[in-house]
N, C-alpha and C positions, 0 to 999 in steps of 0.2 A: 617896831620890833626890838631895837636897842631895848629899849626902858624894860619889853616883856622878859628879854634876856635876860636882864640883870637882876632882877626878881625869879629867876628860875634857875641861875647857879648860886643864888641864895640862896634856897630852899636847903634844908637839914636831908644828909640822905639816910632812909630806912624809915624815918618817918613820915607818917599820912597827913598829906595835905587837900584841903579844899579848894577847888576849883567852881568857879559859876561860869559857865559856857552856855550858848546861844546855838541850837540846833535845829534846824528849818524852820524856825522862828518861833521857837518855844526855847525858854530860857528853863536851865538844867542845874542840879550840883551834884558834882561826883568827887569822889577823894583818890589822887594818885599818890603814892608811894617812891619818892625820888629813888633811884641808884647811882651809882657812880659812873662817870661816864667813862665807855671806854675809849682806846688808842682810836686817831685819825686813821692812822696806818700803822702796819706791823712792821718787826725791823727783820730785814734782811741775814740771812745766814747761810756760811756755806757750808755744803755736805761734799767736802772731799773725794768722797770714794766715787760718787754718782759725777761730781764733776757739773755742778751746778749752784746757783744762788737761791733758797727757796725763801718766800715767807707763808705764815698765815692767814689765811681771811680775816679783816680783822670786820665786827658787824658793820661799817661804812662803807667797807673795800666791797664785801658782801652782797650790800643792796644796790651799790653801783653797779655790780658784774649780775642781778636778778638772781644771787645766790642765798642760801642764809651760811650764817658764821660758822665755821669749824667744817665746811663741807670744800675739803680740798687742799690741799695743796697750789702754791703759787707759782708760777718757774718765772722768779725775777730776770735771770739772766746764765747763758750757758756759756762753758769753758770751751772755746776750741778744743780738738783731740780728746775733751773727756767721753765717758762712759755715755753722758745725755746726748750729747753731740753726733758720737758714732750711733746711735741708735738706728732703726729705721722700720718708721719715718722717723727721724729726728723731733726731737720737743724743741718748742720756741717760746719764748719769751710771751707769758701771759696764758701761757697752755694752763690748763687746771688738771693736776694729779690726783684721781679720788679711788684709786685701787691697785692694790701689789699684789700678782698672782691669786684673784677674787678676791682679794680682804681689803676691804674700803680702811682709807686712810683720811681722816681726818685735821692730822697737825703735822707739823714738821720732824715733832716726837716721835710719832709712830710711824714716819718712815724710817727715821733714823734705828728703831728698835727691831726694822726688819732684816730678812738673813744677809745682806750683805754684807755685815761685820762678821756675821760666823762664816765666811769661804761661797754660799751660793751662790754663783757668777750669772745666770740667766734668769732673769724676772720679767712676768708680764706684767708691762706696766697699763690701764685703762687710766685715759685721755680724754679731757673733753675743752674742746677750740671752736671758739662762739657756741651755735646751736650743736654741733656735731660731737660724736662721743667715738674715739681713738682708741686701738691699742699700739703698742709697738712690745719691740724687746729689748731690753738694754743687759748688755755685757757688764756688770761691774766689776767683778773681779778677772775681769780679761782680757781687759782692754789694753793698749799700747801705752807704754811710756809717756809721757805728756813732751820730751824729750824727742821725740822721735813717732811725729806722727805718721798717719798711711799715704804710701806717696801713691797716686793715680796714674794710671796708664797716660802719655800724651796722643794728643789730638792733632791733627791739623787744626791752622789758626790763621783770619786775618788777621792783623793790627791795626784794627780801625774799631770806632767806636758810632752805632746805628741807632737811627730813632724809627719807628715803624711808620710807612705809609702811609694815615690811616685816609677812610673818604673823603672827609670835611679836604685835609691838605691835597688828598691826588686831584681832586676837584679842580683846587685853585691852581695848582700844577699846570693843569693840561692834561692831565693823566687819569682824568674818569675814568673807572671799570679796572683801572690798575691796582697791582697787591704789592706789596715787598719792602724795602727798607731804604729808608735817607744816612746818606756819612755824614758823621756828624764831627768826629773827630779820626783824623788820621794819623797814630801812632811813630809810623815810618819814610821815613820824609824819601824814599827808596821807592816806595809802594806806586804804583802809576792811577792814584786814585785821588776824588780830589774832594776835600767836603763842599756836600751839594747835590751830588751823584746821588744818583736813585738805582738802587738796584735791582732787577727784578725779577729775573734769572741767575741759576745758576747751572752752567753744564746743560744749559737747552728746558731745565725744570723751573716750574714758575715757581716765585718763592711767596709762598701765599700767608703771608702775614698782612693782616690789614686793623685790627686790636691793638692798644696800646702797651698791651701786655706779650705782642706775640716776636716782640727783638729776637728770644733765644728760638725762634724756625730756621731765621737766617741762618743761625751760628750752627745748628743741629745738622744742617745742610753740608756747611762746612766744612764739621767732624766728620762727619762719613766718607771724604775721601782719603788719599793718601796723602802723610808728611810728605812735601817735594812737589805731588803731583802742582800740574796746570791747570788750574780752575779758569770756566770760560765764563767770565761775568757779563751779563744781558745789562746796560746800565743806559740810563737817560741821566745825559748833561747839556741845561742848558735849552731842553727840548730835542736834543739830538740822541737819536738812537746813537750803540755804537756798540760791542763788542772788545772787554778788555782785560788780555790774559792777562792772571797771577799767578804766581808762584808761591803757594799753599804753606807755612810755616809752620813753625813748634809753638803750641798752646803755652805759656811760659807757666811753672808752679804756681799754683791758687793759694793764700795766705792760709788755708788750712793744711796747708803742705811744709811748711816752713818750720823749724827747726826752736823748739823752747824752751825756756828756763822757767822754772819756778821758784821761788823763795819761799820756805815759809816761816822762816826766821823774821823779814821785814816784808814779810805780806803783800807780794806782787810778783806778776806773773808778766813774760815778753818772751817773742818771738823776735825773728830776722825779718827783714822788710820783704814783703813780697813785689813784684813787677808791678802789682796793682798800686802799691800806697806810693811806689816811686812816681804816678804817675800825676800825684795830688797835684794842681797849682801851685800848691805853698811851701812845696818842698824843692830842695833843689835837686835836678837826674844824679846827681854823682854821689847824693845823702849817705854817709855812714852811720850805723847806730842799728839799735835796737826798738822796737816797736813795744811799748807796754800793752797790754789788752786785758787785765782786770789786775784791781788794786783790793785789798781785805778791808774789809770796814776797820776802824779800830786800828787798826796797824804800824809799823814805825811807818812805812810807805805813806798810806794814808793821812796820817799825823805829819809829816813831814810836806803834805799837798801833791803827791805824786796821781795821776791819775790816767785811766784809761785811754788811750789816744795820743799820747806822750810821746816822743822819738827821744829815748837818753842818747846824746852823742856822745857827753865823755862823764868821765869818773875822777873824782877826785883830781880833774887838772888834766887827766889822758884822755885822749881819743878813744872812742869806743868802735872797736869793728863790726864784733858781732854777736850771737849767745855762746857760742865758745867762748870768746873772750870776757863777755861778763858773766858767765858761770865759773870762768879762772880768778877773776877780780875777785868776787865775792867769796869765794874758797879762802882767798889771803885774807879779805878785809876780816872774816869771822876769826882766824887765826889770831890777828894781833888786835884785834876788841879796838877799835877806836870811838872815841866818843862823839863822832860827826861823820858823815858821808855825802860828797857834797857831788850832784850830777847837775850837770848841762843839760837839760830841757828845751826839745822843739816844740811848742805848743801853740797850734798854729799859724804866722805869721812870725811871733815872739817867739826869742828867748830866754828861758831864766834860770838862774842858778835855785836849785831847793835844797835844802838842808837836812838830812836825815840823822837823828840825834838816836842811837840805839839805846835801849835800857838792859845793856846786857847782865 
C-alpha cells in the first residue's frame, strides 16, 4: 500500500488518469480524474454569542460520523453559563446542529448569518445525537452574564462519594436480591459512615439502584428531604445490618454555579474553584486560584500554552485569590501594556511558570 500511495499523490490533479483494475476476476480499464484532497479535520471556531466551539463536517469527519460533508454543524465544545449550555436540553459535545427555527444549516457560516446578530433571542435549534434527532431552545440574546451565572436552589446532601450495587457484586457481598449503593468515598471525616457500607435504605424506602448508571437514585433520595433533617440510613457493614442516623447537609455550589471571567483580549476563560475540583487528589484542600475552562485557539493565552484544566495560582509574582481579583489584575495589566505576563500554573501534579507575551 505505501508504494500504491505514492503513485497516487503523484498523480496531476484535474487530470484523467488510467487505472487497470481486477473486478471479480475480470481485469477492467477505467479513467479517474484526481482532486485535491481535502482537510483530515476542520478547525475549530468560536461563536461568542451562542457560547460555543463549532466546526464543519469536513468529508473524513463525515463518513466517520455515516454523514455526507456540509450536512451539520459540529458542537466541539460548550461554554459553561453560555447560551448552549443554559439551553434545554442542553447541546453536548458532538451533537450535530442541522437546523435554526426549520432552515437547515449546513456550515458554521450560516449559522453565524442567522438572526442572532440582529437581537432574536429565542431559536429553535433541530439536533441530532447518534441515531436520534433533537430540538431544544436556546436563549441567545438573553442569557446571563458569563460573570454571573444561575445560582440553583440547594439540596439536602451527603458528603460521601457511591458506586452502585449492581448483582454481579451484591452476589459476592452476601447481599443477593439486594439494591442500593456501596461508600466509596467519605468526604467528612464527621459523617458516621465508613467506605464499605452498603446502603440500602433510606427513611424505611429501598433505594433501588442496581445499574451502573443508577448512583444519582441515591442522591435523588436525598434531595427530597429537608436541609438539617435526620436521614435514617438502612446500611450493611461488614455483613451487619444496622441502622445509621445522619444529619442531612447543604449540597455545596456545582462548578456551573461559580463565578467567571472572561478575557477576550488574551483569549481565556476561568471561574473560581468549586467544592468539586477541591476535591481532586492533586490538588491541595486549602488551593487558592482560579480554574481556567476554555483557552481561544490562536490566542496570546494559547500561544503562551495556557490551557483548559489549568489552576492559575499567582500573577506576575502575586498570589492569586479569585475571579474578582483576576478580573482587577487584568483591568491594571491592560492599563500599563506590558510586554510579558507571567502566571503560576497547577497543571496536574506540576507546576510551571508560562509566559504570556501580548501583541498589544
Amino acid at each position: 500500500m505505501p508504494i500504491a500511495n505514492q503513485l497516487l499523490v503523484g498523480l496531476k490533479t484535474a487530470e484523467a488518469s488510467t487505472f487497470v483494475v481486477r473486478r471479480d476476476g475480470r481485469e477492467m480499464t477505467i479513467r479517474l480524474t484526481p482532486v485535491d484532497r481535502p482537510a483530515a479535520s476542520s478547525i475549530p471556531r468560536e461563536l461568542r454569542d451562542w457560547g460555543f466551539m463549532a466546526s464543519n463536517l469536513t468529508p473524513f469527519e463525515a463518513r466517520a460520523l455515516g454523514r455526507a460533508a456540509g450536512d451539520g454543524i459540529r458542537v466541539v465544545s460548550v461554554r459553561p453559563g453560555g447560551p448552549i449550555e443554559q439551553s434545554r436540553p442542553p447541546l453536548q459535545r458532538d451533537d450535530i446542529i442541522v437546523e435554526v427555527d426549520g432552515r437547515r444549516v449546513g456550515s458554521v457560516a450560516d449559522l453565524e448569518s442567522r438572526p442572532a446578530a440582529a437581537g432574536k433571542s429565542s431559536l429553535l435549534l433541530t439536533f441530532e445525537r447518534g441515531r436520534e434527532r433533537r430540538l431544544t431552545v436556546v436563549d441567545v440574546g438573553g442569557g446571563r452574564p458569563a460573570d454571573s451565572p444561575p445560582a440553583e436552589a440547594r439540596k439536602a446532601w451527603i458528603p460521601i462519594a457511591v458506586q452502585v450495587l449492581t448483582p454481579p457484586l451484591a452476589e459476592r457481598l452476601g447481599l443477593a436480591g439486594k439494591t442500593g449503593v456501596r461508600v466509596t468515598q467519605v468526604l467528612d471525616a464527621a459523617l458516621p459512615l465508613q467506605v464499605g457500607d452498603i446502603i440500602l435504605a433510606v427513611d424505611g424506602q429501598v433505594v433501588r439502584a442496581s445499574a451502573p448508571t443508577d448512583e444519582e437514585v441515591f442522591f435523588a433520595a436525598i434531595r427530597r428531604a429537608a436541609i438539617g433533617a435526620t436521614a435514617q440510613l438502612s446500611v450493611s457493614r461488614g455483613g451487619t445490618a444496622m441502622t445509621i442516623p445522619v444529619t442531612l447537609g447543604t449540597a455545596p455550589a456545582l462548578a456551573r454555579e461559580m463565578k467567571r471571567y472572561e478575557d477576550e483580549d488574551f483569549g481565556f476563560r476561568a471561574r473560581d474553584l468549586a467544592d468539586a475540583d477541591r476535591r481532586d487528589p492533586r490538588l491541595e484542600p486549602n488551593v487558592a486560584g482560579v480554574l481556567v475552562d476554555g483557552v481561544t485557539q490562536g490566542s496570546w493565552a494559547s500561544l503562551g500554552r495556557l490551557a483548559g484544566g489549568d489552576v492559575i495560582e499567582a500573577l506576575d509574582g502575586r498570589p492569586l485569590a479569585n475571579v474578582d481579583d483576576l478580573a482587577a489584575r487584568f483591568t491594571a495589566i491592560k492599563t500599563a501594556r506590558p510586554s510579558s505576563v507571567v502566571l503560576l500554573v497547577r497543571r496536574g501534579v506540576r507546576t510551571v511558570f508560562l509566559d504570556l507575551q501580548p501583541a498589544w
